[in-house]
N, C-alpha and C positions, 0 to 999 in steps of 0.2 A: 527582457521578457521574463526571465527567471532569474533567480537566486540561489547559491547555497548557504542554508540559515546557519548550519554545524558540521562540523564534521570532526566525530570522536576516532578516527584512525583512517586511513590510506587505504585505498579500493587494494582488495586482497586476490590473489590470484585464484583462477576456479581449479576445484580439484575435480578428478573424474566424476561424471555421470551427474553435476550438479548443477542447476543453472549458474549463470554468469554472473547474474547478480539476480534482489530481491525485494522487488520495489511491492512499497505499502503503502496503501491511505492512511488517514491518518482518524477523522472521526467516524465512526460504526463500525471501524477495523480496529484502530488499537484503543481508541476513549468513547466513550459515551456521547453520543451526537446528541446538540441541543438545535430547537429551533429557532433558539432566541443566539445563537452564536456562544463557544466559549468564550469567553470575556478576558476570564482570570485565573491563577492558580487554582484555585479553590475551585472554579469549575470543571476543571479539567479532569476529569472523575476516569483511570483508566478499567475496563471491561474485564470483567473476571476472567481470569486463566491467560490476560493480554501479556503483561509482564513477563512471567515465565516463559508463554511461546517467544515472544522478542529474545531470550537469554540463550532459546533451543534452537533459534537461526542463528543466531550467531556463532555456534557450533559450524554452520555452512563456511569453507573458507570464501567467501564472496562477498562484495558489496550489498550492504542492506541500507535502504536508500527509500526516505518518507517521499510523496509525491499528495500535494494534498493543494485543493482549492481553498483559499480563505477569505473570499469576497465582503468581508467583515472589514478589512482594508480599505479596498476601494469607497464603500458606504460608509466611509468616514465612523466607524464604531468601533475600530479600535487602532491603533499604530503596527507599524512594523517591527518598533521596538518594542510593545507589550504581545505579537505574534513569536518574537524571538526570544522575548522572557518566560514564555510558556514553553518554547520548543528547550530551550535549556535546560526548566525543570524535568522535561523528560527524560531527556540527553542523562540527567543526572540522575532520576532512579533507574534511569536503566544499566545504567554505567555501575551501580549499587551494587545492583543484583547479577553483572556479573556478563550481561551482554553490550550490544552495543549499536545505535544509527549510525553509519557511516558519511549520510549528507542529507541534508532535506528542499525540497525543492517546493518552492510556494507560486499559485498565483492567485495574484493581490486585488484583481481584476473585477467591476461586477458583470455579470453576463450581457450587458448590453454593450460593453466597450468594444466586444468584438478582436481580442485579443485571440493570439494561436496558443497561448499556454493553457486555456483554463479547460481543465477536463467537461467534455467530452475529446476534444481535440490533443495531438498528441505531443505538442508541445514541450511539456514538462518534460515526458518522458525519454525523448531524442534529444535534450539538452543534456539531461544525467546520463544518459549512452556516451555522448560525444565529447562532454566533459570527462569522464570518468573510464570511458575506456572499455567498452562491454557491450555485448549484440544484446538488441534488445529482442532478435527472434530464438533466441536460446534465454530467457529473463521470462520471469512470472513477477505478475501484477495480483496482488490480494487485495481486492476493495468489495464496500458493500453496497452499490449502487449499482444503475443502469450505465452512468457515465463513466462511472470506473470500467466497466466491461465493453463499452467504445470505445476509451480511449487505449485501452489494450488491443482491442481488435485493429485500431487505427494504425497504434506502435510497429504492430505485428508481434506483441510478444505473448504469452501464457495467459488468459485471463483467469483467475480462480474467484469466486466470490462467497461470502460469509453473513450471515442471517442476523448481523449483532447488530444491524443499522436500522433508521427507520424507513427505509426502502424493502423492508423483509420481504415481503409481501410481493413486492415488484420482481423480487431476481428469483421470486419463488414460481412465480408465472411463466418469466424468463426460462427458468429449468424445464418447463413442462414444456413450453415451446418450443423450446430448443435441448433436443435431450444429452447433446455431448457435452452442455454447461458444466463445470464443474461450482458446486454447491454445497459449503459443509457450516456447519452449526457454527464456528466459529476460529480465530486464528490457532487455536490448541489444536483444534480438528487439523489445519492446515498444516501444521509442521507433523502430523500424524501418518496423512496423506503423502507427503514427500517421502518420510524416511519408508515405508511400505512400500512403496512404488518403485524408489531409488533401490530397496534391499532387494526385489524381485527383478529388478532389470528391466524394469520399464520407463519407458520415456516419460517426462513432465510436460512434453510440448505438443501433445496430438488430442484434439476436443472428436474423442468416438463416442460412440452410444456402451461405452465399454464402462466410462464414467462413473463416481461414487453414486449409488442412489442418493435422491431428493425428500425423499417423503420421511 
């Protein structure tokens, strides 16, 4: 059902007040989501300010861990060895600059095969729990879709979500409908978010109406 594509270091142990671990999407969260699928390096275009947050969680002692659908597989348009040649080019400017993925978890699936890994479902991310050694109701989920935030809610872990996708518009709706969403302009925002919260003594795991504004 899943895989792990890399893994740049050993699930790290949590220190106080942190989640366990820190699971991420991977396009409209850390690269630039196409519609036509990234393909190749050269597509793989990562999101302004993405980099640097990646280097600022890794600051967290915990598992940082991709979680990403790539039904570009299944649809026969690209292989698993050119999904795993791009995961490496990242693996490797992040590793550059100083942070780090700790495992990546794909599925390869296209939405009609009816598989339990592919997000909305929570699949993926009870595999990297069980694999890796981490509650996923103490664990935050950053993605920029609707399905990222089911398949968080399904996990039972943190949903947090990020406006850099082309879902913007959807999880901007989502917020209004739902006011305890948490919703920030982007992954910089999100490591902003944590250390503010963590530095005040508030929990990362509770969706109130207390929440970061939306607008």
């Amino acid at each position: 059902m899943t895989a792990i594509a890399h893994r740049d270091s050993p699930p790290l142990l949590q220190t106080v007040h942190v989640p366990e671990a820190i699971l991420l999407d991977r396009d409209g969260t850390i690269n630039v989501e196409r519609a036509d699928y990234v393909k190749t390096i050269d597509e793989f275009v990562l999101l302004a300010g993405a980099l640097d947050a990646l280097v600022a969680l890794a600051m967290f002692a915990v598992p940082i861990v991709l979680i990403t659908n790539q039904s570009a597989i299944g649809r026969g348009i690209l292989t698993r060895g050119q999904i795993d040649g791009i995961h490496d080019h990242l693996c490797s400017l992040v590793r550059a600059a100083g942070g780090r993925i700790d495992a990546i978890y794909i599925c390869p699936h296209r939405p009609d095969e009816g598989c339990s890994c592919r997000k909305p479902k929570p699949g993926l991310l009870q595999s990297a729990a069980a694999e890796m050694g981490f509650d996923l109701k103490q664990s935050i989920f950053v993605g920029d879709s609707i399905t990222d935030y089911q398949a968080a809610q399904a996990a039972g872990c943190m949903p947090v979500l990020v406006r850099t996708g082309r879902q913007a518009p959807k999880v901007a709706q989502l917020a209004v409908d739902e006011p305890g969403v948490v919703l920030l302009d982007h992954l910089s925002a999100v490591v902003d978010w944590m250390n503010q919260r963590l530095a005040a003594g508030q929990t990362l795991f509770e969706m109130t109406s207390s929440a970061p504004p939306v607008d």
